[in-house]
N, C-alpha and C positions, 0 to 999 in steps of 0.2 A: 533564592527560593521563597523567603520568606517575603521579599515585597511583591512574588507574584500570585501567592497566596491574599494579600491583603489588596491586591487590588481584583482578583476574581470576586473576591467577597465583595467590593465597593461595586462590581458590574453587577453582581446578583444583586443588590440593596436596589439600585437607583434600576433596576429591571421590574424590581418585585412594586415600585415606589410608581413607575410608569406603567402598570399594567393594572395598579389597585384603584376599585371604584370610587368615584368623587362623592364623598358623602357631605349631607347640611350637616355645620355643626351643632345647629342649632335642635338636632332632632335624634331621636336614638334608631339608631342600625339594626334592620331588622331585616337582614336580605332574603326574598321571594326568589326563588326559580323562574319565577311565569314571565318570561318578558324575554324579548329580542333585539335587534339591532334595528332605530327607525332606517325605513328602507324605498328607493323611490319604485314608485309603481307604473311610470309610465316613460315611454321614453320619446321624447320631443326633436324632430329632424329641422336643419335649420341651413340657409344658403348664404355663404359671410357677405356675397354683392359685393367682394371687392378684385383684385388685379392678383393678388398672388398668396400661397401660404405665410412667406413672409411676412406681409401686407396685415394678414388679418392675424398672426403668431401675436405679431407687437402689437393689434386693437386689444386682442384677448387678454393680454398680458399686462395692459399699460392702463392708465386715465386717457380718454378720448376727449372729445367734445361734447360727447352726449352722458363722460360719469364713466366710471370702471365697469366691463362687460366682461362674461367669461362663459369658456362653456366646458364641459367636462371632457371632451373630445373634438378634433380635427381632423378630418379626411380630405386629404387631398386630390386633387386629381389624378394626380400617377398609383392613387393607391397608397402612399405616404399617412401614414397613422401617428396622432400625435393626442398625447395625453397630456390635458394643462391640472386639473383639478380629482383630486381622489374620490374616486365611486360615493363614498362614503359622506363628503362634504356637499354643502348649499352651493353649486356655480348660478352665477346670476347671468341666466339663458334668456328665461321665460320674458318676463316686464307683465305687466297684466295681463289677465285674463283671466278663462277658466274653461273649463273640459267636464262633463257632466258636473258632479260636484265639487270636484277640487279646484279649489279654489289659487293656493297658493303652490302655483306650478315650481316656482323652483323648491322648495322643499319634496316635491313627492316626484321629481322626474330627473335623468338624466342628458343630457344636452348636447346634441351631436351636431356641429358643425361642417357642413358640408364645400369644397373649395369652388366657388360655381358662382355667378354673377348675376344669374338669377333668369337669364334668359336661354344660356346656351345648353345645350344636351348635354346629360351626366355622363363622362368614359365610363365604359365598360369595368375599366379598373378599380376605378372609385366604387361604383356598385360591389363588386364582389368584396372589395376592404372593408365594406361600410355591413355588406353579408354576414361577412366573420365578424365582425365585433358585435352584432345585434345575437346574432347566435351566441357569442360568450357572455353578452350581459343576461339575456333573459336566461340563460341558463347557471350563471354564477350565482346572478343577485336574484333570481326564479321571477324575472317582469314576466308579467303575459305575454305569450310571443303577437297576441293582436292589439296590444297595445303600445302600438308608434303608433304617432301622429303628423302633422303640420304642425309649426308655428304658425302657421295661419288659420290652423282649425281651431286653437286655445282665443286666438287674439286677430277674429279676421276684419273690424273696424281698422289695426294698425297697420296691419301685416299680411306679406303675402306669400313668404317663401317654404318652403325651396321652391315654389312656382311651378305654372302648366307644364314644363318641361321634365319634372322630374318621374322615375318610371315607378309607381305603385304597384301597378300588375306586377314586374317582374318581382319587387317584394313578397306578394302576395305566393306567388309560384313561390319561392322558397319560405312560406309559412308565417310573414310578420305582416301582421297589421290587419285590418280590417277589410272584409270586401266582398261584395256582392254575387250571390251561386244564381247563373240561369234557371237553372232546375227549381227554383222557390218560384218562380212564374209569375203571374198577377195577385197584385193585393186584393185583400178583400174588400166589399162594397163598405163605403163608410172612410176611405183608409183616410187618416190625417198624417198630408207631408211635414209637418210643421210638428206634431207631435214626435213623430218619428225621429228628425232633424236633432230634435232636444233629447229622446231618450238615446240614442247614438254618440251625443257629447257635445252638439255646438250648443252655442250661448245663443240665445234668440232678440238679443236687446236691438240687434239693426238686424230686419230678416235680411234683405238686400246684401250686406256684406257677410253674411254666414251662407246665405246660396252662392255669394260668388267662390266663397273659402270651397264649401262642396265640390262645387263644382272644377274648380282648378284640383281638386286631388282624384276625382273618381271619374271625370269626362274631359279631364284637361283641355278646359276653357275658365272664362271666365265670365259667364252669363251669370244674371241675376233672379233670373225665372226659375221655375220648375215645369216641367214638362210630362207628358205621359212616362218615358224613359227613368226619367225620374225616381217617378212613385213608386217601377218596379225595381231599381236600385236600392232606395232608400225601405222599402220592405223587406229585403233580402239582408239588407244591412239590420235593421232590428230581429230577425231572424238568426242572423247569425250571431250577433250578441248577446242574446238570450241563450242560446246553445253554450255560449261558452263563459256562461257565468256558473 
């Protein structure tokens, strides 16, 4: 009895020892209430381009050729969900870029890897897996539900996935991510597409690769114009971001 008294005691200590705040010693302890958990605010959808979950488990997992990668989740094709990295922790998804102001996307997002080659249609399966986990982060970690993106919308100089195949709309129908209402109709006289482009989140340093990033998520192509269609898209798009700020 008595040595399982002294080791309950050693599990409380080393419990009470892992859950007490890291303080400077160099400074006196003066603990505030007002503060929370840093927490990501966006979540970043991504296509691994390779042959099987296998394939891209052991990229995520390993040293590559191009440096350690990771992303905080794996959706497979069949629906197979797989968690490498804690909600809570830095995974290195992103690589440069940035999305309106944020600059430093693996700090402030989430990383979802999708099992998809980058050309062929998403299964249905994968979709609705990829459904429920968007639904449980923006509502565990409270992300805005219209804040997925592209890694090709953060970094569209590099990158282009998950690519024209992937299905936004049906995102949109069940409530994540950003997307243009008919009903907002024509921009007004004056409209700047280029303006609009920037207050929505792309980077304007190459316009050409940020129309073609747009345009592979919201007309699935890959054109580098903008068109009449366009202007009313990307109106609708400021529209609705404004609403839901």
């Amino acid at each position: 009895m008595a040595f399982r008294c002294v080791s309950l005691a050693l599990l409380l200590l080393l419990c009470a020892c892992t859950q007490a705040p890291v303080r400077n010693p160099i400074a006196q302890w003066e603990p505030s209430p007002n503060h929370d958990a840093r927490r990501a605010v966006l979540i970043v959808l991504h296509a691994t381009e390779q042959e099987s979950v296998a394939q891209s488990l052991h990229t995520l997992r390993t040293r590559n050729s191009g440096g350690p990668v990771s992303s905080h989740y794996l959706v497979g094709a069949d629906g197979g969900l797989y968690q490498l990295v804690e909600d809570s922790r830095r995974a290195w998804h992103a690589g440069g870029g940035s999305w309106g102001t944020v600059a430093d996307l693996n700090s402030a997002s989430i990383g979802i890897e999708l099992d998809n080659d980058g050309a062929e249609p998403f299964p249905p399966a994968q979709i609705d897996a990829l459904l429920r986990l968007l639904e449980d982060l923006c509502t565990r970690l409270r992300i805005p539900r219209h804040a997925v993106i592209a890694h090709a919308d953060l970094a569209p100089t590099r990158k282009r996935d998950p690519g024209p195949q992937f299905p936004w709309a049906r995102l949109a129908q069940a409530g994540f991510g950003l997307w243009p209402d008919p009903a907002d109709g024509e921009p007004p006289p004056g409209f700047d597409p280029w303006l609009a482009l920037q207050a929505v989140g792309y980077p304007l340093h190459d316009r050409a690769a940020s129309v073609r990033a747009y345009r592979r998520h919201y007309r699935g192509d890959e054109a580098d114009t903008l068109d009449a269609e366009d202007h009313r898209i990307l109106h609708s798009l400021v529209l609705q971001a404004r609403r839901l700020r």
